[in-house]
C-alpha positions as CSV (number, residue, x, y, z in Angstrom):
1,X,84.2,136.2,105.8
2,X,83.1,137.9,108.7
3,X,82.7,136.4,112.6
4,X,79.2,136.9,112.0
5,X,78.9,134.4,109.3
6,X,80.0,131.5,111.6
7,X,76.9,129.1,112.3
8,X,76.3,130.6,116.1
9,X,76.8,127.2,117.3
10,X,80.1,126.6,116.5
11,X,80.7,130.2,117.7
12,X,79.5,129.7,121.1
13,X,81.6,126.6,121.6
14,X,84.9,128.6,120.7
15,X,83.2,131.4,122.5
16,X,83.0,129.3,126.2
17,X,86.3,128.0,125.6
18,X,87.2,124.1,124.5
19,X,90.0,122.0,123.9
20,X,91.7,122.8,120.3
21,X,94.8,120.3,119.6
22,X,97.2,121.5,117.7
23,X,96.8,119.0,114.5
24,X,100.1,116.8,114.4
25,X,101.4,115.9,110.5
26,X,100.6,112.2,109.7
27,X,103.4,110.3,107.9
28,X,104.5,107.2,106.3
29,X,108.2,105.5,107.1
30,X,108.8,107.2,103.3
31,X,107.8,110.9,104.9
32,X,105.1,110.8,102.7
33,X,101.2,112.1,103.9
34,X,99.3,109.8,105.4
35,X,96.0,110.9,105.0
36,X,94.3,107.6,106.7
37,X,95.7,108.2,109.3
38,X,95.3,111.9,109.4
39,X,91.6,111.4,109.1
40,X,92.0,109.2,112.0
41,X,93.6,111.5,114.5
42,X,90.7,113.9,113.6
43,X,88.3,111.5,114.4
44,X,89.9,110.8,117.6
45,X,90.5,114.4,118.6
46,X,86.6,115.2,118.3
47,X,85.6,111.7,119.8
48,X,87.5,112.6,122.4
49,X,85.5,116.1,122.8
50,X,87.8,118.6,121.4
51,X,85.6,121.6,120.2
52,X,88.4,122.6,117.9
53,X,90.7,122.1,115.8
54,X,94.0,124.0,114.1
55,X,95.9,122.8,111.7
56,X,98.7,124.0,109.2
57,X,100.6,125.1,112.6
58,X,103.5,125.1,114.4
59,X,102.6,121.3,115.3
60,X,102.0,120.7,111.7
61,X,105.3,121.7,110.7
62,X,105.1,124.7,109.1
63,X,107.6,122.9,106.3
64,X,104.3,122.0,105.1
65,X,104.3,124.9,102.6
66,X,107.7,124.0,101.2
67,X,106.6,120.1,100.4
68,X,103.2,121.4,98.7
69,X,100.8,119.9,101.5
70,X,99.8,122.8,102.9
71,X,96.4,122.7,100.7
72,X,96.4,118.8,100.8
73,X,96.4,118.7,104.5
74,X,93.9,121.4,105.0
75,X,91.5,120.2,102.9
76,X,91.4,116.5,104.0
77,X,90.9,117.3,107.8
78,X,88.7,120.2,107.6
79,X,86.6,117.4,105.3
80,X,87.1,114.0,107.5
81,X,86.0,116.6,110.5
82,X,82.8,117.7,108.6
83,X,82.0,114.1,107.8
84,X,82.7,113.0,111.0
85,X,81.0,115.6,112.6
86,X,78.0,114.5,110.7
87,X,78.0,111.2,111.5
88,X,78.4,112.4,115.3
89,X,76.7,115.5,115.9
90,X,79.4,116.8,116.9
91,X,80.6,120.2,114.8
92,X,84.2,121.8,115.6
93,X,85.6,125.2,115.0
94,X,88.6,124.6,112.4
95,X,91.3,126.6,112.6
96,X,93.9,127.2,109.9
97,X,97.7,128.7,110.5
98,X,98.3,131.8,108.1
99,X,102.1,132.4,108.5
100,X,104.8,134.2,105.7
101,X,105.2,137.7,104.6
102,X,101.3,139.6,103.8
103,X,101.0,138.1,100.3
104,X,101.3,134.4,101.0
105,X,99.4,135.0,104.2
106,X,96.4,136.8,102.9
107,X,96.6,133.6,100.1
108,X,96.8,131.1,103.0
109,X,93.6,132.8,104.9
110,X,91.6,133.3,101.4
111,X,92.0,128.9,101.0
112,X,90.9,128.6,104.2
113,X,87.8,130.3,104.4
114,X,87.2,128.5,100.5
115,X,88.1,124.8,102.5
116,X,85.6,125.7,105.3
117,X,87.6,126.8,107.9
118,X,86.1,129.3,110.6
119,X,89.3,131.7,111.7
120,X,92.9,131.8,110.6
121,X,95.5,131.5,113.3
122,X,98.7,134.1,112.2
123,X,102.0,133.4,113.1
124,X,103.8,136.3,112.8
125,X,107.9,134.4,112.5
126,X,108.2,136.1,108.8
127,X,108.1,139.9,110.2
128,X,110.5,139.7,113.1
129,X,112.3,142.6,113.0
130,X,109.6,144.8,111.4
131,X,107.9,147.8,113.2
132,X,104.5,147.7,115.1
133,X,102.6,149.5,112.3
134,X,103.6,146.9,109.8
135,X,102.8,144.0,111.6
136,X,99.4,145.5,112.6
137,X,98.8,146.5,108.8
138,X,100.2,143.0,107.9
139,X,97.4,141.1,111.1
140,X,94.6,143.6,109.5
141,X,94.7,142.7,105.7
142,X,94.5,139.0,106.8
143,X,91.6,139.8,108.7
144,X,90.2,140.8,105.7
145,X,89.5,137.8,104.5
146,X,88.7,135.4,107.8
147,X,88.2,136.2,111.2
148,X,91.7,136.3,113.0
149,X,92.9,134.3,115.8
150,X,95.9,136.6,116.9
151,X,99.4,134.6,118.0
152,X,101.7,135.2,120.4
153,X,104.7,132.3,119.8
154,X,107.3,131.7,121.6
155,X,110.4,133.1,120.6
156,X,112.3,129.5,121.6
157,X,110.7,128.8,118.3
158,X,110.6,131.2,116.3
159,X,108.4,133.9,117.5
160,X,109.0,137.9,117.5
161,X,109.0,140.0,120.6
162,X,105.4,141.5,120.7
163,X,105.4,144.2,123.4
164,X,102.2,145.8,125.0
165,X,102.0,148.4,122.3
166,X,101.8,146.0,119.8
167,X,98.7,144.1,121.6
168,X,96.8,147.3,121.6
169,X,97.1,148.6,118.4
170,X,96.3,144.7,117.5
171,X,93.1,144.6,119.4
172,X,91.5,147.9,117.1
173,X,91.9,145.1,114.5
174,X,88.0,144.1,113.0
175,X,87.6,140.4,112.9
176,X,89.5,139.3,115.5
177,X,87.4,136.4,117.4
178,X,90.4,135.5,119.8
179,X,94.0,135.2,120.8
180,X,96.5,132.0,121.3
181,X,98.7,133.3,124.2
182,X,102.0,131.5,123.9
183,X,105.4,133.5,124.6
184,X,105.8,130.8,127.8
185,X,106.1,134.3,129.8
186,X,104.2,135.5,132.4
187,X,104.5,139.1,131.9
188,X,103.9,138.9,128.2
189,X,101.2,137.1,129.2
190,X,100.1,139.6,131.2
191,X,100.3,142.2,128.2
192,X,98.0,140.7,126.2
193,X,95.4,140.2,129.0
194,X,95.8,143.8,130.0
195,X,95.6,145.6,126.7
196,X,92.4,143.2,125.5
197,X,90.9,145.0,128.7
198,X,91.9,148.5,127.9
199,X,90.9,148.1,124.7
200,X,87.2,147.2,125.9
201,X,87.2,144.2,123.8
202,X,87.0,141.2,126.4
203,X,83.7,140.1,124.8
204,X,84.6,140.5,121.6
205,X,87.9,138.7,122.0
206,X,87.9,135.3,123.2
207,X,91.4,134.0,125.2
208,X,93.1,130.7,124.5
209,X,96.3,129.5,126.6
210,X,99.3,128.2,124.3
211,X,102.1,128.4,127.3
212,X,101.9,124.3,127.3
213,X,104.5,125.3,130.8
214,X,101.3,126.7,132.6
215,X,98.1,125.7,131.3
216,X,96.4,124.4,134.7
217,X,96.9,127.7,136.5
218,X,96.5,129.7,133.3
219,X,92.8,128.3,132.9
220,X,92.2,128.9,136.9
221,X,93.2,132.4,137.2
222,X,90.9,135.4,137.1
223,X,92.9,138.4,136.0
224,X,91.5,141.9,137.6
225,X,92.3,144.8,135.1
226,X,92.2,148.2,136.5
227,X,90.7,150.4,133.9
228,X,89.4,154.2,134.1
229,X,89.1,153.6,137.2
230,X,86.9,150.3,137.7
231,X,87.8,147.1,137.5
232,X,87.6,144.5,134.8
233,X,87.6,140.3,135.5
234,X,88.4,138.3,132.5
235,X,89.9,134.7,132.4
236,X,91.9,132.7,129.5
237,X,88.8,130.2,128.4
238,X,90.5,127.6,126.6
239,X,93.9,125.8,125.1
240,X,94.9,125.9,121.9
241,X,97.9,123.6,122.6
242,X,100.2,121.3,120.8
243,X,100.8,119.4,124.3
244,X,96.8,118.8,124.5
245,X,97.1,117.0,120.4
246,X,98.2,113.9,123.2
247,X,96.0,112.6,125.6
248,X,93.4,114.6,124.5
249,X,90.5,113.1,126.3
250,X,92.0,113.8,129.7
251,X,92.3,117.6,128.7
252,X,88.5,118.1,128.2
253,X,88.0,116.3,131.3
254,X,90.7,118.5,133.1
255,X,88.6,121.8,131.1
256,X,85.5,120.5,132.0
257,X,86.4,120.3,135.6
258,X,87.9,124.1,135.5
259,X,84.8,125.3,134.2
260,X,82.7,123.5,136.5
261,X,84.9,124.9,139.6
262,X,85.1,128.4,138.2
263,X,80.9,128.4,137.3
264,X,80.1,127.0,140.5
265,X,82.3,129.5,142.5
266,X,84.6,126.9,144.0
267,X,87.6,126.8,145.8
268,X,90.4,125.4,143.7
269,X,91.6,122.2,145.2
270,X,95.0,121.6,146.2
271,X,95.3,118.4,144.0
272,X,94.3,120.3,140.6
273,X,97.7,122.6,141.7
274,X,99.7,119.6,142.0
275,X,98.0,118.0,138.5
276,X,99.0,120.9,137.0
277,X,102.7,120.6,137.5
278,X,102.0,116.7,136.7
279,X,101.5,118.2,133.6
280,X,103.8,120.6,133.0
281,X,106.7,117.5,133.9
282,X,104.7,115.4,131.3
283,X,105.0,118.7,128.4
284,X,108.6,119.5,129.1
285,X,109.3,115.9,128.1
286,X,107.1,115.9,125.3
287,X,108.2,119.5,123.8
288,X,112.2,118.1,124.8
289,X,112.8,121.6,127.4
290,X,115.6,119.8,127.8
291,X,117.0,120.6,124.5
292,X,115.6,124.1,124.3
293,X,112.3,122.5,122.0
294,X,114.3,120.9,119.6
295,X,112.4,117.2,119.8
296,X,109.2,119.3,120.4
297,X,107.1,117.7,117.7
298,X,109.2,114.2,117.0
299,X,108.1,114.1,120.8
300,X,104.6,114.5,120.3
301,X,104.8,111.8,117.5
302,X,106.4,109.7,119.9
303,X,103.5,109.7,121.9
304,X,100.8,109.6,119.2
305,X,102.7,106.2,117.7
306,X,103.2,104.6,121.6
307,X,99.2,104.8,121.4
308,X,98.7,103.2,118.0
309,X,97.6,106.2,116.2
310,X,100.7,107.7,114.3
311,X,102.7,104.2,111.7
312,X,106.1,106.6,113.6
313,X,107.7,109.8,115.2
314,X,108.8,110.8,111.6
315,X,109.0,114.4,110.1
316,X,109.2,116.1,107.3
317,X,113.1,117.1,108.0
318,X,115.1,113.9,108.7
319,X,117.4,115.6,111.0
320,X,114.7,116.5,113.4
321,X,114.3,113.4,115.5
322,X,113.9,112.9,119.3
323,X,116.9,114.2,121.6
324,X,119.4,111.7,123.0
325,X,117.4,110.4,126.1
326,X,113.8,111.7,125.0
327,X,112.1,108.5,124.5
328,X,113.2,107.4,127.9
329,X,111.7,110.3,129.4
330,X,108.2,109.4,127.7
331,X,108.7,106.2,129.3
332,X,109.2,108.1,133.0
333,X,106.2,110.3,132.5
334,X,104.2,107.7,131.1
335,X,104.6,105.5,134.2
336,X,104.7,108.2,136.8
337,X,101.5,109.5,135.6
338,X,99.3,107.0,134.7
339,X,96.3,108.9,135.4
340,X,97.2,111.6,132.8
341,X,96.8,109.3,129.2
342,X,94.1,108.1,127.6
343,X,95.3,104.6,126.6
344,X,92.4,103.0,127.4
345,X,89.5,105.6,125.9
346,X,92.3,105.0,122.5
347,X,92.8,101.4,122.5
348,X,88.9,100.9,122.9
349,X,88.2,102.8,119.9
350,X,91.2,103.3,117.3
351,X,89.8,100.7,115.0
352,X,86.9,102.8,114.7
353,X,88.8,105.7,113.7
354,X,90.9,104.0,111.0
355,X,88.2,102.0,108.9
């Protein structure tokens, strides 16, 4: 599957840059999958005007694989989102994580593109510690089967150091339609902006922001890349975000509202600045900072059950549950930011999603 062979629709929405959550695991007090109530957070993530979705990531707990759901789970969002989308008019780009040593991830990417997904997202965890050339051969053969959405994790979670020489040997990759930037690092950010510029391919290669620390003034800036002597503006267009799988319809309204400013050739206002660090004290409760990101999805479940649309915060490990004094830092944000949820847009329409 080539990028060619998405419908040009769904293209151009990943293309301008959207909100894609980072798809949360649904469970039942027994840890067993919930698929109700998965197919209900994917109606409420599109509802809310997400343009994308990824699941089978680090938010779906990439234990997955090792309790068989990987297939299970993939399959019944990327189908609720097709029905729903349907229904609604309203068609997402799926993504699927790819993650594991080259066998299982080429096998991960080939059932994703056969379950009607539109790009694989690779996680590259399995190969820290090996060289540059065999990551890039490892990134290129799953390319070969469905477009590539390249990964830069965190290495607070898991993720390998990817220096700038990795980033442009990656970007001579065919089939890459964008890149999740997410080492939570301003000069690795910077890497990845200024090879994708080098390497001419900043319309080829769309940017999404992952650094959940930063995403207001990563959507606002305009980087300037000096290359053979001229100059080259690109911007990061979207999120692809764990911390945006909560609250959801106040992140497209916070997009929408960049992309107006930025179009439009505005000023940004001092009050976006000072949202955006709203924000960032809202994600380093959810993610648990605190605890160097060791309540980082139990928090995000946490959330998801406070609004009605997760039974609990359980996960697939027992032993990963919120950090001592987590929930009542939910309770702080929640009251100090009242304007950041989306109780309300939930509350009026949950019912909907479940029947």
């Amino acid at each position: 599957m080539r990028i060619n062979d998405i419908d040009n629709a769904v293209l151009e929405i990943f293309r301008k840059g959207t909100v894609i959550p980072a798809m949360p695991l649904a469970l039942n007090e027994k840890r067993e999958f919930d698929q109700p109530a998965q197919e209900a957070l994917t109606r409420y993530y599109m509802d809310a005007g997400a343009g994308g979705i990824a699941v089978g990531v680090h938010s779906t707990q990439f234990a997955i694989r090792e309790h068989g759901l990987f297939e299970k789970v993939l399959q019944c969002v990327s189908d609720a989102a097709d029905d729903w989308g349907q229904k609604t008019g309203n068609a997402v780009f799926k993504i699927s994580g790819a993650c594991g040593k080259t066998a299982q991830a080429v096998a991960e990417a080939q059932f994703a593109k056969g379950a009607g997904y539109h790009a694989a997202m690779l996680s590259l965890a399995a190969m820290k510690g090996s060289g540059i050339s065999e990551m890039i051969d490892h990134c290129a053969k799953v390319a070969e089967q469905i477009p590539l959405v390249g990964f830069y994790l965190q290495t607070a979670v898991g993720g390998p150091e990817l220096p700038y020489s990795f980033w442009k040997e990656f970007m001579k990759i065919p089939n890459v339609v964008g890149i999740k930037v997410a080492p939570f690092n301003r000069y690795k950010t910077f890497d990845v902006v200024r090879a994708l510029c080098e390497a001419g391919k900043e319309n080829d290669i769309t940017l999404y922001t992952g650094n959940d620390d930063t995403i207001v003034t990563d959507l606002m800036t305009e980087y300037k890349i000096q290359c053979n002597g001229t100059y080259k503006k690109v911007r990061i267009k979207g999120g692809l975000l764990g911390h945006w799988c909560v609250w959801t319809q106040k992140a497209v309204t916070l997009l929408d509202e960049i992309h107006a400013l930025v179009e439009n050739g505005k000023e940004i206002p001092p009050e976006l600045l000072t949202r955006g660090m709203e924000i960032t004290d809202c994600n380093a409760v959810f993610f648990d900072a605190a605890h160097n990101f060791a309540g980082c999805i139990p928090g995000i479940h946490e959330v998801l059950r406070r609004q009605g649309l997760l039974k609990g915060a359980w996960c697939l490990d027992p032993n990963e549950v919120l950090s001592p004094g987590q929930s009542e830092e939910i309770s702080r944000v929640y009251e100090a930011y009242p304007h950041l949820n989306d109780d309300d847009f939930v509350n009026s329409n949950i019912e909907k999603w479940k029947s």
